[in-house]
N, C-alpha and C positions, 0 to 999 in steps of 0.2 A: 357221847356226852354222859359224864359221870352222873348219876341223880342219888341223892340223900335220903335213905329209904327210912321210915316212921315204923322200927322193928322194938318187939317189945323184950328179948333175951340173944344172948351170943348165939345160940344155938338159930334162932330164926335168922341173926345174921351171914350166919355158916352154910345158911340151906339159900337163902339168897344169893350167895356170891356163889354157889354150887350151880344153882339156875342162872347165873350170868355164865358163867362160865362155861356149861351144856349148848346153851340157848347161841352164842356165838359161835361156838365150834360146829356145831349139828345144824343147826334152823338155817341159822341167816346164810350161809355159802348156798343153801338148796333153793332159798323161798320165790327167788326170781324165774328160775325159771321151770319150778312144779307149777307154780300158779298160769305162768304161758300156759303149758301143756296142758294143764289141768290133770295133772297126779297125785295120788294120794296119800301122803308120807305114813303109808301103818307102819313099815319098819321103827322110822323113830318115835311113834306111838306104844311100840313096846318098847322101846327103850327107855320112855319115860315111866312107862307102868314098871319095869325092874329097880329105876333109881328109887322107885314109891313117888314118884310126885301127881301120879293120879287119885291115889287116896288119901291125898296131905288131909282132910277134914273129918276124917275119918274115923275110928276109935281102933288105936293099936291091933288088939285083942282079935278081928279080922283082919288085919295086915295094913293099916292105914296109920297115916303120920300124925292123928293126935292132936294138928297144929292147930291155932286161932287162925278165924276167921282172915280174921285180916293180912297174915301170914297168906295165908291160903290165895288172896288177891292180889297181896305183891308178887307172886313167882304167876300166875297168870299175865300181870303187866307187863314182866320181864321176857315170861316169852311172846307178847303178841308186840311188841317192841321190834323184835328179832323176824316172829312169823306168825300173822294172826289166826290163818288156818289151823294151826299148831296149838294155839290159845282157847281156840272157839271149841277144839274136839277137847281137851280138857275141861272146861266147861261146863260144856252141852253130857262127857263122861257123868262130872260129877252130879249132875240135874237127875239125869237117867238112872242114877242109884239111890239119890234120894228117900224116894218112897221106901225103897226098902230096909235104908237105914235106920230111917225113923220111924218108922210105922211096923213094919214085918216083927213076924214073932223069931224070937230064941232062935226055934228050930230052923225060919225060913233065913234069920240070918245066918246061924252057922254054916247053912248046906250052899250058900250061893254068896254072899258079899267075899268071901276073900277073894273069890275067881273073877269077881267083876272089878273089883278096886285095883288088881294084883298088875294088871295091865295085858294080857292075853285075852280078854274078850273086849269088844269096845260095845259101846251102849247107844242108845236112841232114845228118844225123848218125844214120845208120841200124844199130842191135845190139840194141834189146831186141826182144824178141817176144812174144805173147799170150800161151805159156805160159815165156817164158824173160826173166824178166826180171834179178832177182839173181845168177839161173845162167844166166851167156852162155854157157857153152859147148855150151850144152844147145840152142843153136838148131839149129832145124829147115831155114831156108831153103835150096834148092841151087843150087848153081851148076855146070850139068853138061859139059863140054868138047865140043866140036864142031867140025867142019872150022876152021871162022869165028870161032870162039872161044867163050863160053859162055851160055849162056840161064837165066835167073835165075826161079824158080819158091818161091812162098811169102807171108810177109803181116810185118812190120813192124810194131810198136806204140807209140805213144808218141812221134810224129814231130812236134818242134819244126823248122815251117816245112813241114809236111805241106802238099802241094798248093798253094805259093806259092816253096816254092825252085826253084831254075834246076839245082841239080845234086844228088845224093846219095849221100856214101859209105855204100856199103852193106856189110856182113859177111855171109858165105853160106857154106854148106859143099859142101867141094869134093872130098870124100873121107870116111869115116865114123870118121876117127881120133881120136875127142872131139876134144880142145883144137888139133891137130897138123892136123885137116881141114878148119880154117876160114880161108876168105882173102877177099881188101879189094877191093871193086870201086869203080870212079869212076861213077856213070851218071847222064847228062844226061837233064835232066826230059821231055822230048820221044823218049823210049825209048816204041816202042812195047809194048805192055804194061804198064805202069804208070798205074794209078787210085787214088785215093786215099778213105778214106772221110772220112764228115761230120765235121766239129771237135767236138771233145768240148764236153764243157757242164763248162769248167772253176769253182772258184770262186773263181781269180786266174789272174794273166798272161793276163785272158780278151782281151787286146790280140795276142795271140801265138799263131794257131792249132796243133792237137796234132790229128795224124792217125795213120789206120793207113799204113799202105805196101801195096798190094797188087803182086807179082810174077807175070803169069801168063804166062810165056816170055817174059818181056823179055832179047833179043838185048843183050848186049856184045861189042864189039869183044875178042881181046886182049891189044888196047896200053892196055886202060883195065884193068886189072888192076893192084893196087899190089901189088906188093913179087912175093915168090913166092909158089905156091900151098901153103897152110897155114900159111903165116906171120899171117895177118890176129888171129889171137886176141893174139899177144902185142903188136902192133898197137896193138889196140882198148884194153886193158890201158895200155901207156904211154900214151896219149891221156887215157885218162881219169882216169890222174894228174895232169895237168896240167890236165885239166878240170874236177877236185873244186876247185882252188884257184881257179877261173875263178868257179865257185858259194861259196866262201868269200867274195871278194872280193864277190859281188854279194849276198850276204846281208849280209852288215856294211856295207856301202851303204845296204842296204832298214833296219838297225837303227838307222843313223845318220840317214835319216831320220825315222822315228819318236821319236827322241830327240828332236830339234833340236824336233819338233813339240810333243811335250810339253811342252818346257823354256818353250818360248813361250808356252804356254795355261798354264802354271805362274806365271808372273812376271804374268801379264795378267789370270787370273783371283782375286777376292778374297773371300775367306769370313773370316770373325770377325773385319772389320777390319784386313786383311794376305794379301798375296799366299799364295796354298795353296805357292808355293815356300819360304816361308819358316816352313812348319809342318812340325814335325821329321821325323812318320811319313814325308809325301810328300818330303822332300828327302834323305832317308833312297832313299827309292826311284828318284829320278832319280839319287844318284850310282849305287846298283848298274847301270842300266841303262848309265851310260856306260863304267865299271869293263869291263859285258860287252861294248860294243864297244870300245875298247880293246884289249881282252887279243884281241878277233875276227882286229882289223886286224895287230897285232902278229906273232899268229901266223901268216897267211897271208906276211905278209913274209917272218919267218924261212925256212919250207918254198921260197919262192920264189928266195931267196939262193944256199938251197942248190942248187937248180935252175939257175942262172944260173953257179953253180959246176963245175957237171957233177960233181956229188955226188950218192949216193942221195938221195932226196925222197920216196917213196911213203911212207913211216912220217907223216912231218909232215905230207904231204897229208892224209892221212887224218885224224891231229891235227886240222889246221884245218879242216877240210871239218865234222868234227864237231860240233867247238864254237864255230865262226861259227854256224852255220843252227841246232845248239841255243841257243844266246845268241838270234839275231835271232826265233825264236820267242817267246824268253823277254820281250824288249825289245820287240816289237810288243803282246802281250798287257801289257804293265805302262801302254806307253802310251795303250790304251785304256781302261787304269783311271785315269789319271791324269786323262782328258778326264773321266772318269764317263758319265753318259748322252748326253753329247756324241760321246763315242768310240765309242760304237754307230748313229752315223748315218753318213750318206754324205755329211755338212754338211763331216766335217773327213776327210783322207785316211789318218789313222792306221787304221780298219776295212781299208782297202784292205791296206795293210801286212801288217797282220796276216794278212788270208787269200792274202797272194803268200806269205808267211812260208813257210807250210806245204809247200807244195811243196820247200823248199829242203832239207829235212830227207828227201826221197824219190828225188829227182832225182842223175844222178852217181853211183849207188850209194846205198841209205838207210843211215842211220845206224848203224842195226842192223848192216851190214854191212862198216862203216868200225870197228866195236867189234871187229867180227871179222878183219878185214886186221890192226888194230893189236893185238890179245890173241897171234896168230900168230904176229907179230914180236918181241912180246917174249918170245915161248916158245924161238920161233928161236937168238935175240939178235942178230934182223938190225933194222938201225937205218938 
């Protein structure tokens, strides 16, 4: 299903149909059956890091695409459209470098962002923890100062790219000042110290391993310390502004395809002598599903705009972060009803859908949580 992308020059349109084009030939022939298995696509992880579309957001000068934000969430869409596994390690890539792009000094960018944007190392993105997940500031892990610089002691939960990335920004505390004693460490997977446990037994993204992080005196340099010490919570905080609308953008992907799927088994399939698309209940229900991605994709733009503006965004992130991943719940569950007992098998990809769906709703902050940022704000009347 062709969709009408809200691109703001030729060239962002050129890198879109580039990503259509990739995303169909590479992703979607493989996505059925990695995700069975549960295999890792790093092959076409660097293949994406060589086209540059891991550091579309990037600033040239280190090897990155320059592009607007919102650029940067359409070719996410496109590929989690195709293969969400494939969307989320972009992603979750570009979250993990973060810190370092914005915060790190000169020297620390020079010497490390081109190799982690370049696409030959993948990244990790380390803050929840077994008992801190909603409440980051509540982590536990430490990071305690030493001649050499400091030694990282603790356990990490919920690790996208656990035990297969090459680097991990970590958050650790560095002092016991709640929000004020938590700071950002860079550390390279080959720290000794660092074990990882077994990958969860997810019931999607099972293409995408999820670990714990174990720290048990793992030495950092430091010069791998981002920013200053206590700084990391507000940190982790802007990043994951920007990385609720990374999960927008790839839930209205995952709803867009389940639509397309639908719509197809809708016009193909025929009961009482006429396509079931042409029977009011169901057509009735494929436009609501498109109405919700729609209104998904819309939004994520807006909030993006404004990020590309160097305007507040946290309010609309959270907006869209909301209501993509509740819409794409909503929109994978209709399209399994649309297939009927078709959509409950593993015959057609909408079941899949549906259970990546759910995490989208947890993941970035859960929902609950985005209810809560935004009820705050408008108590505030910060916008």
């Amino acid at each position: 299903m062709s969709v009408e992308r809200m691109l703001p020059t030729l060239e962002a349109d050129d890198l879109i149909g580039l990503v259509r084009d990739i995303a169909e030939r590479e992703l979607r022939p493989r996505a059925a059956a990695a995700e069975e298995a549960g295999e890792y696509p790093r092959d076409l992880v660097r293949m994406l890091g060589r086209v540059g579309l891991l550091g579309l957001p990037y600033e040239e000068v280190y090897g990155g695409g320059a592009q607007p934000y919102e650029v940067y969430l359409q070719v996410l869409e496109e590929l989690a459209e195709r293969w969400a596994t494939v969307a989320l390690t972009v992603s979750v890539h570009s979250l993990s470098c973060w810190p370092l792009a914005t915060h790190g000094t000169l020297e620390q960018r020079k010497r490390w962002l081109p190799d982690l944007i370049g696409g030959d190392l993948l990244g990790a993105y380390c803050l929840s923890e077994p008992q801190a997940g909603s409440d980051a500031a509540a982590i536990t892990t430490r990071a305690a100062r030493d001649a050499d610089g400091y030694v990282l002691t603790g356990t990490k939960a919920w690790i996208t790219h656990g035990g297969i990335a090459d680097f991990y920004t970590v958050f650790a505390r560095t002092s016991d000042n709640g929000s004020h004693g938590i700071s950002c460490f860079l550390v390279p997977a080959d720290t000794p110290g660092l074990s990882y446990g077994a990958p969860e037994k997810k019931m999607g993204l099972t293409g995408s391993p999820t670990t714990i992080l174990n720290l048990d005196g793992a030495r950092v340099p430091l010069e791998r310390r981002i920013g200053r010490e206590g700084d990391g919570f507000g940190m982790a905080l802007e990043a994951l502004n920007s990385g609720r609308l990374g999960i927008a953008a790839i839930a209205t992907g995952l709803g867009q395809a389940a639509l397309a799927a639908a719509v197809e088994y809708a016009r193909e399939r025929e009961q009482f002598g006429k396509p079931i698309i042409d029977h009011q209940g169901l057509g009735f229900l494929l436009a609501d599903m498109a109405a919700a991605v729609e209104s998904a994709r819309a939004l994520y733009i807006v909030a993006a705009r404004r990020r590309d503006a160097a305007q507040p965004f946290r309010h609309q992130a959270s907006v869209a972060k909301l209501v993509a991943t509740d819409n794409a719940m909503r929109v994978t569950t209709d399209a399994v009803q649309v297939l009927g007992g078709a959509g409950y098998t593993r015959d057609h990809p909408v079941e899949r859908y549906f259970r990546e769906a759910k995490v989208m709703q947890i993941f970035e902050g859960t929902n609950q949580i985005q209810r809560l940022v935004i009820s705050r704000m408008l108590r505030s009347g910060e916008r």
